[in-house]
Structure formats: structure tokens, C-alpha cells
N, C-alpha and C positions, 0 to 999 in steps of 0.2 A: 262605387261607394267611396266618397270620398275621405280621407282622415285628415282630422284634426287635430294640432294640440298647440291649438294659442293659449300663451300665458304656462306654457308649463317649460321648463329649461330641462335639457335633455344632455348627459358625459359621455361621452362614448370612449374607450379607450384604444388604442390602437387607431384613434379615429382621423390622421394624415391621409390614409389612403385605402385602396382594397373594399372589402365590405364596409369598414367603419366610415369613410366618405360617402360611398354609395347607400347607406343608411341616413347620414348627415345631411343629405342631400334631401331625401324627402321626408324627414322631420321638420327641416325647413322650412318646405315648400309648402306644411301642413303648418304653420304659426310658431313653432318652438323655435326656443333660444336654444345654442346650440354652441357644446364647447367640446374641442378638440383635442384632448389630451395622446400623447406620445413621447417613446422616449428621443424621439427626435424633434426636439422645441422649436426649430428654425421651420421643417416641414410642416410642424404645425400650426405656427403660427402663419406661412404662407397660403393653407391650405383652408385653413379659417377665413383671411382674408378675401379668397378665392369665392368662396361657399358665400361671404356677405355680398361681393357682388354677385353673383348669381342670382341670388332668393333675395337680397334683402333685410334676410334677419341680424339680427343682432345675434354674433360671433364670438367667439374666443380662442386661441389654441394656446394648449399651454404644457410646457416643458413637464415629463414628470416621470422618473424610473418606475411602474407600478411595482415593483418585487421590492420596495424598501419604504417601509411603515411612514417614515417621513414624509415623503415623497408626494405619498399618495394622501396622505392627511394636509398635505401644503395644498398639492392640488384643487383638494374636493374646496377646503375654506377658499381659493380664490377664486374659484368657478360661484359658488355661491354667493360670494362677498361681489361680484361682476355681473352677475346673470338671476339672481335671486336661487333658492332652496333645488337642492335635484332633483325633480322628480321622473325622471325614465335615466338608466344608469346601462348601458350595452357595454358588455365586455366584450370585446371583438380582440385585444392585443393579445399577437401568438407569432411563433416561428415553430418551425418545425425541424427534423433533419431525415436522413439517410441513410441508417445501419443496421447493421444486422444484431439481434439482441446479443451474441454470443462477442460482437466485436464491440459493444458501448459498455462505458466505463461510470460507475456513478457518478462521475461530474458532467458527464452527459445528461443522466438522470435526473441531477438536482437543477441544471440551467432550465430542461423544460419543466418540471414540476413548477420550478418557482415561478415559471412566467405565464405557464399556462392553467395552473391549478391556485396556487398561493395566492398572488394578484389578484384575479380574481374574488378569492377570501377576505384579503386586505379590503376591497373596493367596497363589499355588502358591510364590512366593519363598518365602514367610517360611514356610509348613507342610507346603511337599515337604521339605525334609531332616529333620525329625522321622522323618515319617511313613516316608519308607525305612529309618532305621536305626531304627524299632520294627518293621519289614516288615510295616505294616498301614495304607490310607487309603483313604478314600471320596473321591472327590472328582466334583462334578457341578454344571455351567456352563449355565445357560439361555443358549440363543442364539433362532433366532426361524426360521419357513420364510420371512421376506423375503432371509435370508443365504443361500439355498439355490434361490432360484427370485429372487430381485431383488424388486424391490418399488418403483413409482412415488412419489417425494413423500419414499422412504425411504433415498434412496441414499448416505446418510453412516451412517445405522445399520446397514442392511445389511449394508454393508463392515467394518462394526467387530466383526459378528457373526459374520460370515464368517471374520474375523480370530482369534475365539475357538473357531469350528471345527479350523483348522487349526495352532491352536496345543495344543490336548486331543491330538489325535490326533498330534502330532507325541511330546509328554510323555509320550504314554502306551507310546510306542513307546521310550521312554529307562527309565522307570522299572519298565514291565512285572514284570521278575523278583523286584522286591523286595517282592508283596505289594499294591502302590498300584495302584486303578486309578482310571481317571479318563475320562467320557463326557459327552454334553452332550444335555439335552433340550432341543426345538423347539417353541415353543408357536406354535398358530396362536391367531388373536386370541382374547383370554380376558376376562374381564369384571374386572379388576383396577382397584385408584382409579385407576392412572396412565391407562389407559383412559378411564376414563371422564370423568376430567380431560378427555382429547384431546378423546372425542367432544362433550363438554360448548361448547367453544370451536369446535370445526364446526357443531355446530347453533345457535349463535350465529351464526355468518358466514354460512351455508347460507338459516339461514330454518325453518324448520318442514316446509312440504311438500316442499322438496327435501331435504332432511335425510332424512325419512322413506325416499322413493326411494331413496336413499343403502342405507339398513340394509335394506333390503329387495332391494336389489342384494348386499349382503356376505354375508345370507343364504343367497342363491341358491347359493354360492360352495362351502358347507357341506354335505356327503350327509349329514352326521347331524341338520341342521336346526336346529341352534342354535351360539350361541358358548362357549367353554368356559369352567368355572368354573376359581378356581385351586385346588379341591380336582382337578379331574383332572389337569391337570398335577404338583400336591403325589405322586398316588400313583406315578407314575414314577418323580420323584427319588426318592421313601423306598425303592423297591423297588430301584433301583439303587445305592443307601445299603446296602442290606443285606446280611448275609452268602449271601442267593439267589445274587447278582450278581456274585460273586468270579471268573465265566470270562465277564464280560460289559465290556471295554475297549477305547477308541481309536473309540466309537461315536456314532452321533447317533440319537437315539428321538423320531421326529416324534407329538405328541400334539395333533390338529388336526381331529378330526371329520371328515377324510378329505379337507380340502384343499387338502391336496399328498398327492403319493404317489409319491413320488422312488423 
């Protein structure tokens, strides 16, 4: 099945690298305009540039803090004022961290909430009311299966993600009839830089042979026997992006090599 979406402009945020490229990539490759936003403006806009030679299409990457109102209102006007109206909008931009709930502090708290919950919010602000009075939106939120099953070490992202669960499905329940829909994909652990950032800094502290033990414990964890790249997650969002997915809203799409199975 092939997808399509010429003639539609597609934001992704977070979208320099990780899932949000490897989404970029085959929206693409499917006809869509296609703009890069991250808070790192130089990688995006490299990374845009990258993505036009590849595919072809018509690019953009463009500087933008998504956790401050301005930011994200500057953004969306130049993505559209460059590429025409958004209409598929993927929140992909997240970090994560490493502590134990009784050792984080709420300014722990408030950095992921606001980057991975708020933003978010901010994003469906400024490009749900286009999108209902053109009655036509893609709209699709990575969340994580720690938001859905909890997660040791993770319990401020979790809750942020959880957060972004029940705010998809709340919207999608508001805006249903005009057209717009809006779902969220779960990735279980995926081989992305921010990743491997993390694990880079554990195997530092860990040591080598326990470290090891470690990924051969997270394995175990997996029936398909490995971790996923962000092209498998990429193909959910595109397929959910696409005009297939117009009776598919208010959803969560666990793509995790089978471990969860909610």
C-alpha cells in the first residue's frame, strides 16, 4: 500500500532527527511539503536541507523553543506563510531523564511536563482552528508504553505522556466531526540519538559488564528480539497521516515488538 500526501504540508516537531526525520523521510517520499521544526535551528535547518536532497520535496527547517507560546505561534505562521496551511502536525519533540521519583525535584517536573506535555498543547492551539475550518487534519503525538504500563526511574515522563494520552483522546472527541483527527503512537524503546545519549551515560556509571547484563535483561523483555528502529515507528505515524486513517481517531498504536500488549 502505497501512501500518499501530495499537496498537503506536513510540522513535525522534534523533527532534526530520531523518529521525527525518520517520519520526514517518508512523508516525503509520499508528496508532502515538509518542515522541520526543533529547538536546535542550525540542525534543522541542515537537516531539511538533507531531507530536499533526498526526496526532492519542498523543505523547511526552522528554529523554534516549542514550550514558549511565541515561539511556537512564530513557527507555525512561517511554516505556513513558506509551505501553505498544516495540515498533518506530528509531535515527536521529547527528552527524557533518569531518577528515581523520591530523588527529582519539581524542576525536574516542570522541564519534562513542559516539553513533553505543554508543547504539545501549545502546538494543537495554534493549528486546530485552521484545520477545523478547512475540515481536514492529521494530527499524531508520540507518547511512550512507560505512560501506559509506568516505568521505574521514569515517573515524571511517564505522567507527562500519560498526560498527552488523555489529552489526544479527549480533542479528538471535540473536534471529531470536522474532519480532524488526532491519535497517538507508543514506541517501546527505539534506537534513537536521545537514546543512545541515555544509554551512553549508563554505561558510563554501570561499567561495562554490568551494563551489558543490563541490554541483555531489556532484551529479554522483547518477543521480537530486538529494539526498534525509528523507521518502524516512522511507518505508523505516515500511515496514520494518511488519507487510509480518516475512520481511525481518539487512538493509541503501541509499536514495541510486542512489549506491552495492553
Amino acid at each position: 500500500m502505497e501512501l500518499r500526501f501530495d499537496g498537503k504540508t506536513a510540522l513535525i516537531t522534534g523533527g532534526a532527527r530520531g523518529i521525527g526525520y525518520a517520519t520526514a523521510r517518508l512523508l516525503a517520499a509520499g508528496g508532502a511539503k515538509v518542515a522541520l521544526v526543533d529547538i536546535r535551528g542550525e540542525l534543522a535547518e541542515a537537516s531539511a536541507s538533507q531531507l530536499a536532497g533526498e526526496s526532492g520535496a519542498e523543505t523547511i527547517g526552522v528554529r523554534a523553543d516549542m514550550t514558549v507560546e511565541n515561539d511556537v505561534s512564530a513557527a507555525i505562521a512561517k511554516v505556513s506563510g513558506t509551505l501553505g496551511p498544516v495540515d498533518i502536525l506530528v509531535n515527536s519533540a521529547a527528552i527524557t531523564d533518569d531518577k528515581l521519583f523520591l530523588e527529582s525535584s519539581p524542576a525536574d517536573w516542570k522541564r519534562i511536563m513542559d516539553i513533553c506535555l505543554m508543547a504539545p498543547m501549545l502546538c494543537l492551539h495554534k493549528v486546530l482552528p485552521d484545520m477545523v475550518s478547512r475540515r481536514y487534519g492529521r494530527v499524531i503525538c508520540l507518547a511512550s508504553d512507560s505512560a501506559r504500563l509506568g516505568q521505574a526511574r521514569l515517573s515524571y515522563y511517564a505522567a507527562a505522556k500519560a498526560g498527552v494520552i488523555a489529552l489526544v483522546k479527549s480533542v479528538a472527541q471535540e473536534v471529531g466531526k470536522s474532519g480532524v483527527t488526532l491519535n497517538v503512537v507508543s514506541p517501546g524503546a527505539t534506537n534513537t540519538e536521545m537514546r543512545k545519549e541515555r544509554e551512553a551515560s549508563l554505561r558510563s556509571q554501570m561499567g561495562e559488564e554490568r551494563y551489558q547484563r543490563r541490554v541483555q535483561t531489556v532484551l529479554k523483555m522483547y518477543p521480537a528480539g530486538r529494539l526498534g528502529e525509528p523507521e518502524d515507528i516512522a511507518a505508523a505515524i505516515a500511515f496514520l497521516a494518511s488519507a487510509n486513517a480518516s475512520w481511525i481517531t481518539g487512538q493509541v498504536v503501541s509499536v514495541n515488538g510486542g512489549f506491552a500488549m495492553p
